[in-house]
C-alpha positions as CSV (number, residue, x, y, z in Angstrom):
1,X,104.5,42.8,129.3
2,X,106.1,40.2,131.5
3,X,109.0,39.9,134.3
4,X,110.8,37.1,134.6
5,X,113.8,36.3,136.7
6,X,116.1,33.2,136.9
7,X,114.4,30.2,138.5
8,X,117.4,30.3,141.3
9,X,116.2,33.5,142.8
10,X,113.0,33.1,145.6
11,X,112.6,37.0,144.4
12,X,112.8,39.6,141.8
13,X,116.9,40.7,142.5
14,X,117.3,43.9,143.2
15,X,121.0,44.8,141.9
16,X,122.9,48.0,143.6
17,X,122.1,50.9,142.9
18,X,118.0,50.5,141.9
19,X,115.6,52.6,142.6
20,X,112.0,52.2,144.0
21,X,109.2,54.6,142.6
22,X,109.9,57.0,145.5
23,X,113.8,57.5,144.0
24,X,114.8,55.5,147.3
25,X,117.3,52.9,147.0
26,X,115.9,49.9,147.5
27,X,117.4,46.7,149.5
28,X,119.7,44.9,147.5
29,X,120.1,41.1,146.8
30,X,122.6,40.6,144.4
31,X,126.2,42.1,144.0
32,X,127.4,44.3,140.9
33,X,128.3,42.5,138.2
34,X,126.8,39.1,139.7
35,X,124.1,37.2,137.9
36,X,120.8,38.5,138.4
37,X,122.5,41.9,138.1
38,X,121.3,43.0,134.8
39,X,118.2,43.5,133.6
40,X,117.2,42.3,129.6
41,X,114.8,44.0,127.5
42,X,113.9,41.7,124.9
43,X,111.7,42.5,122.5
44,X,110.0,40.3,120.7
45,X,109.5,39.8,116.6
46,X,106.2,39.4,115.4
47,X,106.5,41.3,111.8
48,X,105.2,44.7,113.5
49,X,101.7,43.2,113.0
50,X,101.5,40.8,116.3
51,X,101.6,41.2,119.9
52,X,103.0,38.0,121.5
53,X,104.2,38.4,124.7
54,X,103.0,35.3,126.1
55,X,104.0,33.2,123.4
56,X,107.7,34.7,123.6
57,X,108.1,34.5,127.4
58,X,107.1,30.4,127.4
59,X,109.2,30.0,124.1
60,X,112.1,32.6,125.0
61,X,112.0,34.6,128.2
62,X,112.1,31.7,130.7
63,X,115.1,30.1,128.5
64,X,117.3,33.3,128.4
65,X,116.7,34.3,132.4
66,X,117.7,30.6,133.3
67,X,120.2,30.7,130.7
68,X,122.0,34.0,131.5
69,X,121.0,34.7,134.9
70,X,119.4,38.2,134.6
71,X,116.3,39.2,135.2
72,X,113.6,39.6,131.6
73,X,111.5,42.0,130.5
74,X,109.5,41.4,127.6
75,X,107.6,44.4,127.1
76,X,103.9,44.4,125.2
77,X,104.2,47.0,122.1
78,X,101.3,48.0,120.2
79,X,101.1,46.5,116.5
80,X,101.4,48.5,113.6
81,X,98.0,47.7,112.4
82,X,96.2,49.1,116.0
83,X,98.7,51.9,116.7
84,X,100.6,54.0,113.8
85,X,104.1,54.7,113.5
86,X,106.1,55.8,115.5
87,X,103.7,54.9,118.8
88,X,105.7,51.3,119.0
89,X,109.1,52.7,119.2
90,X,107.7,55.7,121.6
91,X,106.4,53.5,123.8
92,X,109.7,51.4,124.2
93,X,111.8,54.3,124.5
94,X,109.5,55.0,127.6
95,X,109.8,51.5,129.1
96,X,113.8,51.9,128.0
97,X,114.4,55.1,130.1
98,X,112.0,53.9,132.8
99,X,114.6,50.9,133.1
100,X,117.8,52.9,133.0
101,X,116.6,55.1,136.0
102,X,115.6,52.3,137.8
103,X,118.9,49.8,137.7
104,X,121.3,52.5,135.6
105,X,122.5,52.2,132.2
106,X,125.4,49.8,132.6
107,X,122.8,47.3,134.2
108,X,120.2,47.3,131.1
109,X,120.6,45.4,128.0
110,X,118.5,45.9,125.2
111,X,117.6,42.7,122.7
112,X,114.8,41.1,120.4
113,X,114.5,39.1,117.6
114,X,113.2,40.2,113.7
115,X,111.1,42.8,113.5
116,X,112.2,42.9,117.4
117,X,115.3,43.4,116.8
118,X,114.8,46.3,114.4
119,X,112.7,47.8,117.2
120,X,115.1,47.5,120.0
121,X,117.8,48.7,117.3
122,X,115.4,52.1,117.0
123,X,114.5,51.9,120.8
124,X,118.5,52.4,121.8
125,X,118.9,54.9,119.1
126,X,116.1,57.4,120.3
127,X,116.3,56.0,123.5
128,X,119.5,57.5,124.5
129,X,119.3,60.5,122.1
130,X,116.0,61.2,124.3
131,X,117.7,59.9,127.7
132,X,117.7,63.3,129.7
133,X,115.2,65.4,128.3
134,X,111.6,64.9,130.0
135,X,109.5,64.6,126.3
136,X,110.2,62.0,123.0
137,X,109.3,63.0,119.9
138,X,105.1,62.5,119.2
C-alpha cells in the first residue's frame, strides 16, 4: 500500500491521541479536528480482478491528501483471481482496525471508488462488527 500526506506537511502528522507500536502516545503535530488530523482509507476500484495501487496514488491519492488535508492510505488488497473470497475484505478489515487503534475511530475515514467502494462498504460493516474481538471471520 501507500502513505501519503498533504504536500504542506515536512512529516507524516501525528494527530492527538495516536499511538506508536509500543501503545505509547506518540508526539503530536497537528491539533484535533485540524487538517492533517484524519486519516483516509481509500480503497481503490479495479473490478476485484486488479491491484493498482500505484496507479491510484499518482491519479487519486496525491489529489485528495492536497485536496482535503489528511493524511492517505491506499492499501494493496489481493485480487479475486490470486486470493478467494472473503481474503480481500479480511485483509481490509485488518488494516481497518489497525488504523482505528492507531488514530481512534472518529479520526479514520473509510472511502474507495467501484468495486472499491463496495469493498470499503463490506470493510466498515465487518469492520466494526469485528472491532473488539481479537479474530475476523476466516
Amino acid at each position: 500500500g501507500s502513505w501519503i500526506f498533504p504536500s504542506s506537511f515536512e512529516r507524516l502528522p501525528t494527530p492527538p491521541g495516536t499511538l506508536g507500536r509500543d501503545g505509547q502516545p506518540l508526539s503530536t503535530n497537528v491539533a484535533e479536528g485540524a487538517p492533517g488530523s484524519r486519516v483516509i482509507m481509500w480503497v481503490h476500484g479495479g473490478g476485484n480482478i486488479g491491484t493498482m495501487v500505484r496507479l491510484y496514488t499518482s491519479a487519486v491519492g496525491f489529489a485528495l491528501a492536497d485536496n482535503t488535508g489528511q493524511v492517505v492510505l491506499m492499501p494493496a488488497w489481493p485480487a479475486a483471481s490470486t486470493e478467494p473470497w472473503p481474503a480481500a475484505v479480511v485483509q481490509l478489515c485488518r488494516c481497518y482496525r489497525s488504523l482505528v487503534r492507531l488514530y481512534g475511530a472518529k479520526n479514520v475515514v473509510v472511502m474507495g471508488d467501484s468495486s472499491g467502494g463496495g469493498m470499503a462498504l463490506a470493510t466498515l460493516i465487518l469492520g466494526t462488527s469485528y472491532l473488539g474481538e481479537g479474530n475476523l471471520p476466516p
